[in-house]
C-alpha positions in Angstrom: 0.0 0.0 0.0 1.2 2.9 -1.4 1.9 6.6 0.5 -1.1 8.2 -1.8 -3.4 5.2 -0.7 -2.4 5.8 3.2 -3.1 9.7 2.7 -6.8 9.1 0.5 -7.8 6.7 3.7 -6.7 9.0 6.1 -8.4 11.8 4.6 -12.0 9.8 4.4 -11.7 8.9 7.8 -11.1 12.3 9.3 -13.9 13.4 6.6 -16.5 10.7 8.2 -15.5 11.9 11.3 -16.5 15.5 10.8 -18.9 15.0 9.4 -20.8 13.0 12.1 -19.9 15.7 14.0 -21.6 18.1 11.9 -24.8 16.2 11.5 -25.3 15.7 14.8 -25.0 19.4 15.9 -27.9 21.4 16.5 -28.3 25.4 17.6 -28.6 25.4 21.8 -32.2 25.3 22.6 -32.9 23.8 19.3 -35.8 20.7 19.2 -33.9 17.9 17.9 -36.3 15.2 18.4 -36.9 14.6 14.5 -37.0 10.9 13.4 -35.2 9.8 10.1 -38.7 10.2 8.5 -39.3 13.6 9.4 -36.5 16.7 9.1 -36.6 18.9 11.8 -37.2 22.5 11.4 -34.7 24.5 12.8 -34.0 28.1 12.4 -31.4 29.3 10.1 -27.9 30.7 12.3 -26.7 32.5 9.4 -28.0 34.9 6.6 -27.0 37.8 4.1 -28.4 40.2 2.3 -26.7 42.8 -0.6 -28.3 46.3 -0.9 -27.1 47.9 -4.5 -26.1 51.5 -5.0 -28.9 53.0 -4.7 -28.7 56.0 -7.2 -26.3 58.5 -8.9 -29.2 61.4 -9.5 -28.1 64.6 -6.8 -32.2 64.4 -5.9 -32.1 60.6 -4.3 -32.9 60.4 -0.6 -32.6 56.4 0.2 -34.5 54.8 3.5 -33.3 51.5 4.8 -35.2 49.8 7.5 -33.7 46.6 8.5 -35.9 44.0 10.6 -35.7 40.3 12.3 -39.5 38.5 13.3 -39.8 38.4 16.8 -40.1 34.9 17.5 -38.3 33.2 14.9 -35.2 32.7 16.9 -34.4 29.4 18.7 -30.6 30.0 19.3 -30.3 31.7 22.2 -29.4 35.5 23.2 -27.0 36.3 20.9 -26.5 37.4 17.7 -26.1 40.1 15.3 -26.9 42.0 12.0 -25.5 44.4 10.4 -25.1 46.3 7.2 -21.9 48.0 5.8 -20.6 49.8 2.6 -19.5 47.3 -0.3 -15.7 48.2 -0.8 -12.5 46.4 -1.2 -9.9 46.2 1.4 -8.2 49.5 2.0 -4.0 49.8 2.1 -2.4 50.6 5.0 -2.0 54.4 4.1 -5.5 55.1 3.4 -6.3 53.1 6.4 -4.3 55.2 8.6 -6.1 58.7 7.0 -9.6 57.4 7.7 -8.4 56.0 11.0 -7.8 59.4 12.2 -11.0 60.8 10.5 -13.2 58.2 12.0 -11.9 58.9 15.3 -12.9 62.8 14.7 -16.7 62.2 13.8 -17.0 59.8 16.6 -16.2 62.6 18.7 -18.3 65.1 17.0 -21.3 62.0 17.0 -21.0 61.1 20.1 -24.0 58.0 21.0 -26.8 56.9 18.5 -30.0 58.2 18.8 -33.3 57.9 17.2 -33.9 55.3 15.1 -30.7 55.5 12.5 -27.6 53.6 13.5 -25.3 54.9 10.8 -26.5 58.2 9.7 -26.4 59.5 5.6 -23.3 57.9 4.7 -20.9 55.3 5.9 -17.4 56.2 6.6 -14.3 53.3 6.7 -13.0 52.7 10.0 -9.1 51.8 10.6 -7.6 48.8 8.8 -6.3 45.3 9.9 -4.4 44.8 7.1 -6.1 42.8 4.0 -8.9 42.0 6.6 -9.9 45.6 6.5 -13.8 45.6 6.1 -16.2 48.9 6.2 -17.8 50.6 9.2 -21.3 49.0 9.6 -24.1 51.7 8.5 -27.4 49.7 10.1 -27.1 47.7 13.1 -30.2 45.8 14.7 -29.5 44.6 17.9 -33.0 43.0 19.0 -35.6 41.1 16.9 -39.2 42.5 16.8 -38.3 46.0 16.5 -36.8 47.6 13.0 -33.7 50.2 12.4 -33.9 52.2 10.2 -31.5 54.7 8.5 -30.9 57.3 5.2 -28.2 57.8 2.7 -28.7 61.6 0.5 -26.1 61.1 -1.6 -25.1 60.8 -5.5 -22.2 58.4 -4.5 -23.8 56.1 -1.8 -22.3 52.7 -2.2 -23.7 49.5 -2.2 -24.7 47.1 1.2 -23.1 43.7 2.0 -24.8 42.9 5.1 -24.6 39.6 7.7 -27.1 38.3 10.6 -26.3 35.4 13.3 -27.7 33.8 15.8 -31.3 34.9 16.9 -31.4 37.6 14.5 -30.7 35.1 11.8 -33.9 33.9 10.9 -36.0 36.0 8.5 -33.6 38.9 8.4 -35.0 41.3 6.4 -34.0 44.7 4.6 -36.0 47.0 2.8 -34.0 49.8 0.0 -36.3 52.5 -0.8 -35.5 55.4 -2.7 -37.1 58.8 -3.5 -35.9 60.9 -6.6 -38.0 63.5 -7.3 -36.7 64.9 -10.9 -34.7 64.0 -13.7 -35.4 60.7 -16.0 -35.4 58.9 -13.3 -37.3 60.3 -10.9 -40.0 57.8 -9.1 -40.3 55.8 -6.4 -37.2 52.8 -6.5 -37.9 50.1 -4.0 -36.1 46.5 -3.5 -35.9 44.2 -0.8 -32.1 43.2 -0.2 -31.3 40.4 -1.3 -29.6 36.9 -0.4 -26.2 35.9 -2.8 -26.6 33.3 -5.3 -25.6 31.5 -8.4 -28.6 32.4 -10.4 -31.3 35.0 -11.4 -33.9 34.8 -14.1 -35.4 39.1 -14.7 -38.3 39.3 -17.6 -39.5 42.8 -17.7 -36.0 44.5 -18.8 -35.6 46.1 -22.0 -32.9 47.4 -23.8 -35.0 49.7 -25.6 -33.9 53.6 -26.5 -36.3 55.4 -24.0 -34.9 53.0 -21.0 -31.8 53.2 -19.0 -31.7 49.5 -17.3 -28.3 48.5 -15.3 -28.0 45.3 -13.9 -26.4 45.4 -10.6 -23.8 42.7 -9.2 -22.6 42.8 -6.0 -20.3 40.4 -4.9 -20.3 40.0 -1.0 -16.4 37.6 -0.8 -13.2 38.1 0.1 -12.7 36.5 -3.4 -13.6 37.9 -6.7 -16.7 36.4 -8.9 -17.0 36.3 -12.3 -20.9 36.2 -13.9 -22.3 36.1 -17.2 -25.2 38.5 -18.6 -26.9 36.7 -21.4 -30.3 38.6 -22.9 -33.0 37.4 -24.5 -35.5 39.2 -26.9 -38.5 38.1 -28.7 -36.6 36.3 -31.5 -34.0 34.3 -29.0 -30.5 35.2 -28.0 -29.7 38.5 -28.5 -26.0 39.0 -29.5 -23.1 40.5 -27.1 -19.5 40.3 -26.9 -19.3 42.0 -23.8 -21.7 40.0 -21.6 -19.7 37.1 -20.5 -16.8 36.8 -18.1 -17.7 40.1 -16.2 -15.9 41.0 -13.3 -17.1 41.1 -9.9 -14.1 42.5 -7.4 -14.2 40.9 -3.7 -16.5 43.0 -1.7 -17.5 45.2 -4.6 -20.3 46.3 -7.0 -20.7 46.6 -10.5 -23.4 48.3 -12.9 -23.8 46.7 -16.2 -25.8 48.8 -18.8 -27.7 46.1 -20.8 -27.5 48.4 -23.6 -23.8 48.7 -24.1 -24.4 44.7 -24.4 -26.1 44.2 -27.6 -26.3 46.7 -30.4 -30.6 45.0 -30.4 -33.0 47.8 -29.1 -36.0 46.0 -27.1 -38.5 46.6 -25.6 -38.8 43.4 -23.8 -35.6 41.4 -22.9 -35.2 38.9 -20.3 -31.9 39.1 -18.7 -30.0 35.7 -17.0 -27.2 36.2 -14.6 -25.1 33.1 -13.9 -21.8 32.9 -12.2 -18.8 30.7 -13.0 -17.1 31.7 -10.1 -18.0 33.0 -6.7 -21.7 34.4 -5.8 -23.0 37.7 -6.6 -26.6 39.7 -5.7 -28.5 40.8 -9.0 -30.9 43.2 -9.2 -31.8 45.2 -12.4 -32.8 49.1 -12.2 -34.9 50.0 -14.6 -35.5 53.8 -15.8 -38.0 55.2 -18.2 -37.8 59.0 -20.1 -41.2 59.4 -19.2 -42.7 56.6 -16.9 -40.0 57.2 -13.9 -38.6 54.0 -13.0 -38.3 51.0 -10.4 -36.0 48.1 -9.7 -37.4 44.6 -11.1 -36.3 41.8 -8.8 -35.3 38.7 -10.0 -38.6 36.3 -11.0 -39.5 33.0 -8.7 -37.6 30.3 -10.1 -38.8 28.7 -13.4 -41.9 26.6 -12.9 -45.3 25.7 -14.8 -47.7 27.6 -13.1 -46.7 31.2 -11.5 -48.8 33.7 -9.4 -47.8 37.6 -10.2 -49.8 39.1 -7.0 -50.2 42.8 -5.9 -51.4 45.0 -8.8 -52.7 48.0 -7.9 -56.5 48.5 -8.3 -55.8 51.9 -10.2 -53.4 50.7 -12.7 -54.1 52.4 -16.1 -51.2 49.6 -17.9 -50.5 46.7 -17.4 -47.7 44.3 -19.7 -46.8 40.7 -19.1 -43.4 39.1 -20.0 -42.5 35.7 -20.0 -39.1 33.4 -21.0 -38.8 29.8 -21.0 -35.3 29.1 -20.2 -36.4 24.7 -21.2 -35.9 23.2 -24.4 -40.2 23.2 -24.9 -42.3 25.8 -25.6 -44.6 26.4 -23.1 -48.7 27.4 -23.9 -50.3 29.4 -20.9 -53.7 30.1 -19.7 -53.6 33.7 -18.5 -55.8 34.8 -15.8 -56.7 37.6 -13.4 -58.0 36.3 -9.6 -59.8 39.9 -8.9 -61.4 40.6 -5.8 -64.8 38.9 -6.8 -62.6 35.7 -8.4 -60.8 34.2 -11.4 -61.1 35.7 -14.7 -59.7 35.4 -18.1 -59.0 39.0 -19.0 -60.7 40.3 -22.2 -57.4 41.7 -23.5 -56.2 38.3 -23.3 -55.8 36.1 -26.0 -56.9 32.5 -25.6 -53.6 31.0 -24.8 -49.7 32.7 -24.8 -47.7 31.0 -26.6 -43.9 31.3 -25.6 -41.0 30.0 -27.0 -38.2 28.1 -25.9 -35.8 30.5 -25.4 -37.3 33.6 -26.5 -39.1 36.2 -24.7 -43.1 36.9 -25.1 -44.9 39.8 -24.0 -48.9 40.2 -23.7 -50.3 44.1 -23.1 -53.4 43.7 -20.5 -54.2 47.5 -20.5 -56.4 48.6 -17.6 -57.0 45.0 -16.6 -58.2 44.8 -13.4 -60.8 47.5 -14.0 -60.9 49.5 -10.7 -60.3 45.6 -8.4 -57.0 45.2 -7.1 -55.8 41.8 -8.6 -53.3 38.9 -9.7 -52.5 37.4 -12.6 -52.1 33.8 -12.5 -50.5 31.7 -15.8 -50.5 27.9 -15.7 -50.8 25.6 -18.7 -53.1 25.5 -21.3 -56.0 22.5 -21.6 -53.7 19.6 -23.6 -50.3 21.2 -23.1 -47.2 20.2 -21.4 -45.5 21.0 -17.5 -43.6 23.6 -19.3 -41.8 25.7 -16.6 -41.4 29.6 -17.5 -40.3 33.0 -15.3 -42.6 36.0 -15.7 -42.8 39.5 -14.5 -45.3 42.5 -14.9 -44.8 46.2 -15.4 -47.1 48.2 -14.4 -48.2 51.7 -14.9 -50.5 54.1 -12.6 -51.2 57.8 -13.5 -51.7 59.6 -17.3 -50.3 61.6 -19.3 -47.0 63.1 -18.1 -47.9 61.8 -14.4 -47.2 58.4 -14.9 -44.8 55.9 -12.9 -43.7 52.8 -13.2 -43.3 49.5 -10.9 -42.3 45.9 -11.8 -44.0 42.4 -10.1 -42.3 39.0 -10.9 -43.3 35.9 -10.3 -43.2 34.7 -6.6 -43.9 31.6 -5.0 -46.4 31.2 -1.3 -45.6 32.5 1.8 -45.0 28.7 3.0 -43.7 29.8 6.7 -43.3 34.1 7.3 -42.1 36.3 5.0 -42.1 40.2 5.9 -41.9 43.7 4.2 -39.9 45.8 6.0 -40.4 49.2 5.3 -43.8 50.8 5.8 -45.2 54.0 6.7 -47.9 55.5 8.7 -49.6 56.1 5.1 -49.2 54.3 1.6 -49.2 50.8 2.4 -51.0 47.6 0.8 -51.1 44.7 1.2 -52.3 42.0 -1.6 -53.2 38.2 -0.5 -53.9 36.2 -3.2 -55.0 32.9 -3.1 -55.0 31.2 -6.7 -56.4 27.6 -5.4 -58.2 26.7 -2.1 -59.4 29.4 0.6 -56.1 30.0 2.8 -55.8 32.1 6.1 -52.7 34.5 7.0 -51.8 36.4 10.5 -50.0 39.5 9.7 -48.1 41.5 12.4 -47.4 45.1 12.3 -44.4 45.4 14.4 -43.1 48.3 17.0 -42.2 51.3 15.2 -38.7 52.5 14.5 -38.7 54.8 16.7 -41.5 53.6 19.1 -45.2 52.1 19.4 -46.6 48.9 20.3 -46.7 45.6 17.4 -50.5 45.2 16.2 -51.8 41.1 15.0 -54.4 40.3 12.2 -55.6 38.1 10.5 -57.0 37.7 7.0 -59.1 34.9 5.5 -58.7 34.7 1.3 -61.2 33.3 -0.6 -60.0 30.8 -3.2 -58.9 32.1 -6.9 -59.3 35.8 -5.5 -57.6 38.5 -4.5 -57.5 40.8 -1.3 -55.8 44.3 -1.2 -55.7 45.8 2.4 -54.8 48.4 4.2 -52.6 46.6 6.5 -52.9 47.3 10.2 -50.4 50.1 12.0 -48.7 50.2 15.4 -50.3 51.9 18.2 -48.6 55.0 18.8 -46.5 54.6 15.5 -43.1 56.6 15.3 -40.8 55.6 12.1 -41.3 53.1 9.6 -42.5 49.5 10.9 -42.5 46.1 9.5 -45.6 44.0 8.2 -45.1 39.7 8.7 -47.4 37.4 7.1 -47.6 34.0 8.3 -50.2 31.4 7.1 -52.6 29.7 9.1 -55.0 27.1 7.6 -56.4 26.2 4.2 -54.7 26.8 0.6 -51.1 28.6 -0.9 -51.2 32.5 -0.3 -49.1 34.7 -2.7 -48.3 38.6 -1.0 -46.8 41.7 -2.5 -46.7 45.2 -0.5 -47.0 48.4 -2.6 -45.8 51.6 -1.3 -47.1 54.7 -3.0 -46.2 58.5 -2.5 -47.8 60.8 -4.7 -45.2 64.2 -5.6 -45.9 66.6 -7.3 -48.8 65.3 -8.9 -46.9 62.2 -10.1 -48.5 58.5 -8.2 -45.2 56.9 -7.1 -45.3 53.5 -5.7 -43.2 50.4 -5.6 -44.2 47.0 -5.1 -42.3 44.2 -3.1 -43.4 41.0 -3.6 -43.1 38.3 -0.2 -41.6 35.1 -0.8 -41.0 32.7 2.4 -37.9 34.7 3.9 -36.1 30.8 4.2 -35.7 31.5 7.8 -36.5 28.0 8.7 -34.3 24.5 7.2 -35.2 20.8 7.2 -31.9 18.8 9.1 -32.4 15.4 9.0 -32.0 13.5 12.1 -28.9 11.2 12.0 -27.2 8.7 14.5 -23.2 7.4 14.9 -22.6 4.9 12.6 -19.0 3.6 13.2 -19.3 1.0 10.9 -17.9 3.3 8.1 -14.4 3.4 10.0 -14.2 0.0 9.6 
């Protein structure tokens, strides 16, 4: 027996060993009484969430709030999570200069107060070597109670943030934006979100009156490297520039999907894929004259998609979907209302979508003064074809129009939450595209005070509910809303925020997927048998 066959044995029993170890481990206070048969559910210890730059105009005034669920812990006391500017490792010089400078403003500071914990900007503090890391900008330190904090500036970076222990679970961070002229002014809101691997958006466009980026923000001590591919209505559409981008450690990076393809638009569905590393993607989209939002990445691909949460005052309404298979997919198209499930007259009678190519279908003033969903599945006779899909949507007339994007999201199967709401503005859509389904949302203490208010809502099957969600008692700040279901059927949720300025009806809509605060760990026992 050979030295290489000594060191390969070796290695798989120190491998069998650890990972026993690991198996057996569960979070102090944790229920670990699961049988082989049934996983248990035990709450997350780790999460992150990127923030991208939120805007170059001189008239953006950004909002974070940052919030954890009360209740979704089981780890304990301790824990943090925290938020901080996106930037590479400083040298040792500029290390020393903003030393010195932090140390200045922290005397000038002195303690937080109110309900910001970093203030409009976020300096660097002093470097330890290449482990420097930026200042954090929003710190929570309990669960049940948001942060909240602002950024007024052309240059404010992008977020890497990181949450542990009981603050873990359901971590959740709202980026809201206000610019009010220019292009781009409108209301841009996003929900941070989690790295990954990769991200399906339909609704971008490459078209001459919009100005989309793609943001990538790469949250690793090592660099990424991603691929942008687009897709318009004829297939691929052709870039040299797309693949092998760049994603520094701890950095972000615009792409302009224009400067990608010389192929103007007006419906492109953009796929990010990494072949190295992890990156957030999110895709700002600005119109010349409909304002402009950020369009989240779309649920991933599957036959039958729920687009909940448009507004009951919507004067436009477009739908695009890509099927990333090797079928073509036929849909149903259909609008649960508040009353129930139509198929929309401005529908045709299926939707027909390529494999590989994107298709759009213009719905107009669909919902007709009801607040309402659109719901695709397959056509009578056709095939389990899985698709992404997202909706832009349009409120106002004239030259007071904006702009907002919903993709396709899946049920809240556990809690997912909205974190940034205000005293005015808010609603919330249910929408229940099979069987009746109940949901207990929670208003939560206020930023800066008042006491967490409980509801709940039943949803009829194949409707829609839009509702003015409930509001703390004694409200101060912004406050977040937590859905949870209950009994009965799958519930879909979106929150739309709207601030009208100047005439013009802003608004942004967050969709609520299951925040993933919860995992299945099987229950495993000591076999030594595999040392033998």
């Amino acid at each position: 027996m050979n030295r290489t066959t000594l060191s390969l044995i070796a290695a798989a029993t120190a491998l069998a060993a650890v990972t026993g170890f690991a198996a057996v481990s569960a979070p102090d206070g944790a229920d670990t009484t699961a049988t082989t048969k049934t996983p248990a559910r035990l709450p997350v210890e780790r999460s992150s969430l990127l923030c991208p730059a939120p805007s170059t105009s001189e008239l953006a005034e950004t909002a974070y709030t940052s919030f954890t669920p009360a209740g979704a812990d089981g780890s304990g006391t301790g824990g943090t999570a925290e938020l901080a500017p996106s930037v590479a490792p400083l040298d040792d010089a500029a290390a020393a200069d903003d030393e010195k400078k932090d140390d200045k403003d922290e005397e000038k500071d002195g303690e937080e107060t109110g309900d910001t914990a970093g203030g409009d900007g976020a300096k660097e503090p002093a470097a330890d070597g290449a482990d420097t890391k930026a200042k954090p900008f929003l710190a929570l330190r309990e669960p049940g109670k948001p942060v909240s904090g602002t950024m007024n500036t052309s240059d404010a970076p992008a977020l890497v943030g990181t949450a542990t222990g009981r603050l873990a679970p359901g971590w959740t961070t709202q980026q809201t934006t206000t610019i009010t002229g220019g292009e781009g002014r409108g209301l841009f809101g996003t929900s941070c979100t989690p790295p990954d691997t990769d991200f399906w958006f339909p609704g971008a466009s490459t078209d001459e009156a919009r100005q989309d980026y793609v943001h990538l923000t790469n949250p690793d001590d090592t660099a990424a490297v991603a691929d942008v591919a687009l897709y318009g209505k004829e297939g691929t559409l052709k870039s040299d520039t797309g693949e092998g981008i760049p994603v520094p450690a701890r950095s972000s990076v615009p792409v302009l999907l224009s400067t990608l393809t010389g192929e103007a638009e007006p419906n492109v569905t953009v796929h990010v894929s990494t072949r190295t590393g992890r990156v957030g993607a999110v895709v700002n989209a600005a119109d010349e004259k409909l304002g402009g939002d950020w369009l989240a990445a779309s649920a991933d691909p599957a036959p039958r998609v729920v687009l909940p949460g448009i507004p009951s005052d919507a004067t436009s309404v477009r739908l695009v979907v890509f099927a990333p298979g090797e079928d073509d997919a036929e849909l149903k198209v259909r609008l649960a209302g508040e009353s129930g499930t139509i198929v929309p007259a401005s529908a045709a009678e299926t939707l027909n979508v390529k494999s590989g190519m994107t298709a759009s279908l213009d719905l107009g003033d669909v919902t007709k003064g009801e607040a309402g969903s659109v719901l695709l599945g397959p056509a009578e006779g056709a095939g389990e074809t899985p698709v992404v899909a997202a909706l832009r949507v349009v409120r106002g007339k004239g030259t007071d129009q904006e702009v907002a994007f919903i993709p396709a999201t899946g049920p809240v199967t556990e809690r997912a939450t909205a974190a940034d709401n205000r005293a005015k503005g808010s609603t919330l859509s249910l929408a229940a595209p099979d069987g009746t389904g109940k949901v207990k949302v929670t208003a939560s203490a206020g930023s800066g005070g008042g006491e967490q208010v409980v509801k709940t809502y039943t949803v009829k099957g194949g409707t829609t509910q839009a509702v003015s969600p409930p509001v703390p008692q004694g409200l101060k700040g912004s406050y977040a809303l937590t859905v949870e279901p209950e009994s009965g059927g799958p519930v879909h949720a979106a929150r739309t925020l709207a601030l009208t300025q100047d005439g013009v009806p802003m608004f942004t809509v967050q969709t609520l997927p299951d925040d993933r605060g919860m995992v299945s760990v099987p229950a495993t026992k000591e076999d030594l048998s595999v040392l033998k």
